[in-house]
N, C-alpha and C positions, 0 to 999 in steps of 0.2 A: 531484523533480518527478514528479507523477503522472500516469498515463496518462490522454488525456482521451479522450469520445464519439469514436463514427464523424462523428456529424452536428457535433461540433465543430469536429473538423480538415476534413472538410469547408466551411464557412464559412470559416474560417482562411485556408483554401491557396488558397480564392477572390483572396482580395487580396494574397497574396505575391507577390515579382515580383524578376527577378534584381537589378535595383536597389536592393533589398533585404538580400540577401544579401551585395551587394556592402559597402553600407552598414555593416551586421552587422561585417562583418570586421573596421573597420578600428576600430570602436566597442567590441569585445568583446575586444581584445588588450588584456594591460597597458599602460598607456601611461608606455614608457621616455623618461626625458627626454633621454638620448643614442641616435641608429642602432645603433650596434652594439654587441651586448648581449657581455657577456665570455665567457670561459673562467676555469672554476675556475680561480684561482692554487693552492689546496690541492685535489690529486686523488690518488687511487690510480693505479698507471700499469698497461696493463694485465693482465691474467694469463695468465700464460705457458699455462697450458691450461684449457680447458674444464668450467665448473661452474655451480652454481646458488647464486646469492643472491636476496634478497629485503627488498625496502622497501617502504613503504606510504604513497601518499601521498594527500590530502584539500585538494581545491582546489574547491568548490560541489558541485554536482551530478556523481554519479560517471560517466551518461553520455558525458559529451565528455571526461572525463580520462580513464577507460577505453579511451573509441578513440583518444587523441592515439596512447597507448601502445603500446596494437596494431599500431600503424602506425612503429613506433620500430626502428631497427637491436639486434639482442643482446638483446633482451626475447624472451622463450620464450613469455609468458602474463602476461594483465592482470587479474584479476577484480575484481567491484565488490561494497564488504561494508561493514561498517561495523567499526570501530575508535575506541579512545577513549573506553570505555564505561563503564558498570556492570553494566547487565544482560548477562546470559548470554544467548545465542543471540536477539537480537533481531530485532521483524519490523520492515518498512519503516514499519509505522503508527505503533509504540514510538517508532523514532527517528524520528520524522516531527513529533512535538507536542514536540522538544527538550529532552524531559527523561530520557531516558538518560544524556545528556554524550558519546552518539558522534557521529564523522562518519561521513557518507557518504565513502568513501575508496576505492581502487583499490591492491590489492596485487602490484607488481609483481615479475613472477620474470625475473630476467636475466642471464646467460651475462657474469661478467664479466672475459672474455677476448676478446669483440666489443664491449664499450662500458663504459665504466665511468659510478662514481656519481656523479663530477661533470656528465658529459655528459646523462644524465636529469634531475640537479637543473637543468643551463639549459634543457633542456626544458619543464621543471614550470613554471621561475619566469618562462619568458618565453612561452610558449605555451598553456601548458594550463590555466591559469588567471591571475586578478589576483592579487596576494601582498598589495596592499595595501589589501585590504578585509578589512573587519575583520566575521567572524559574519555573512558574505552572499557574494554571486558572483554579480554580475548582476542576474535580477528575483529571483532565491530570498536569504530571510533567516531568520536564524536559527542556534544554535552549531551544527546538526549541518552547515552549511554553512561552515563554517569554514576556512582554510588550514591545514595542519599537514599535519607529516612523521613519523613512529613507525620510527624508525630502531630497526632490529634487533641493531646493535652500536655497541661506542666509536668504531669507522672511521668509522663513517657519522654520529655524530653529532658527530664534531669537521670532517669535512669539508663536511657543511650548516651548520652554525655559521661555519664561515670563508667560507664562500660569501654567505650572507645579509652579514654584515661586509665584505666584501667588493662587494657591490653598494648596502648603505646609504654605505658611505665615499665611491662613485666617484656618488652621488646618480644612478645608473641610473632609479630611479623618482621621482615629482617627492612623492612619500609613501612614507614607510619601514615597511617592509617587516612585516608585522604576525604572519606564520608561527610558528604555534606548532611545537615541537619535543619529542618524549615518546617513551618505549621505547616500544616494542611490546609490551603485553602480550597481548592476544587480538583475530582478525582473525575475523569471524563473514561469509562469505560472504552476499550479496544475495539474493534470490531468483530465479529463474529468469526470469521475466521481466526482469527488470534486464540480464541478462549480454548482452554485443552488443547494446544495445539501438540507439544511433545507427546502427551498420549496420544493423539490420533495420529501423528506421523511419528510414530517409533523409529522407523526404518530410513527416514530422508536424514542425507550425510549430515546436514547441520545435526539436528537432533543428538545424529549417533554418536559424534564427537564431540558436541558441546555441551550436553546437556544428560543426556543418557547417565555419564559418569557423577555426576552432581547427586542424582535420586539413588545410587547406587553408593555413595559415600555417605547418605545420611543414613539409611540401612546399616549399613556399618559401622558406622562410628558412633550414631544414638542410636542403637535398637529399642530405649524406652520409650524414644517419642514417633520410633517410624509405624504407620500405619498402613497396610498394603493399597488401599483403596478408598475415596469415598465413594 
């Protein structure tokens, strides 16, 4: 999503209204067809000490996935890049007319000895974006808006694999599950304006409707793993 005019989101935030937002919320979550969304059955348990890993994950527009993350217990750092590509070091425009073959994606670095990878994947798949839209998320379409995971080892791709299998069996969503799955091979950082962008623009209409209700359902629904700030 592009940043728009002063004079656009001006008009825009005219006619927003917390009725709105409330609205938003309940509208922009995946829509599981059971309350309560599971626990990996296949997870890592967690590690006895302190280190860094890293996944990368592509659920629409890397704005609202970026700050769910942010806002995640054991995640160190969230950045928004793109992955899944062709081109070398692509700009937002490249991947923007969908013919590189990246997503828009958020690489996340996380401590996993405060949380592990199952507990991010039900983040991902219940929060941070829909899993079962296929080459879109919301009002954005197109492959760089895509679902998909770029798991950096075998761990992590046999325990997102059992995870998805594990939520298409229990028919969690009333549509299966569409997340594409690929190594990681290169993670090409966003531009600078990208990084925090939901935090820094709270108030612009995308934001407040798209994204806004995403950091506001993980509060809610994990209060063990939400953390107000890094």
């Amino acid at each position: 999503m592009k940043p728009v005019s002063k004079l656009t989101l001006a008009i825009v935030a005219a006619v927003l209204s917390v009725a709105l937002l409330s609205a938003a919320s309940a509208a922009l979550s995946p829509a599981p067809a059971k309350a309560a969304f599971p626990d990996p059955a296949t997870d890592e348990p967690l590690a006895k000490t302190s280190s860094q890993q890293q996944v990368v994950f592509a659920g629409g527009c890397f704005w609202g996935v970026q700050a769910v993350f942010k806002h995640t217990k054991g995640v160190l750092n969230s950045t928004s890049g793109y992955a899944g590509g062709t081109v070398k070091n692509p700009s937002y425009e490249q991947v923007s007319t969908g013919r590189t073959g990246h997503a828009e994606s958020v690489r996340v670095v996380y401590d996993p000895s405060v949380v592990s990878l199952g507990q991010l994947l039900k983040v991902f798949f219940s929060v941070a974006h829909d899993p079962t839209e296929l080459n879109r998320q919301g009002p954005d379409e197109g492959t760089q808006y895509r679902s998909a995971i770029f798991f950096a080892n075998g761990d992590q791709k046999r325990v997102a694999a059992a995870y998805v299998q594990q939520l298409d069996a229990a028919k969690i969503f009333r549509r299966p599950i569409v997340t594409q799955m690929a190594v990681l091979t290169d993670f090409f950082p966003a531009e600078g304006y990208h990084q925090d962008y939901a935090e820094q623009h709270p108030n612009q209409p995308y934001i407040y409707v798209n994204d806004l209700p995403k950091i506001e359902n993980l509060k809610k629904q994990y209060p063990e793993l939400w953390v107000a700030k890094k």
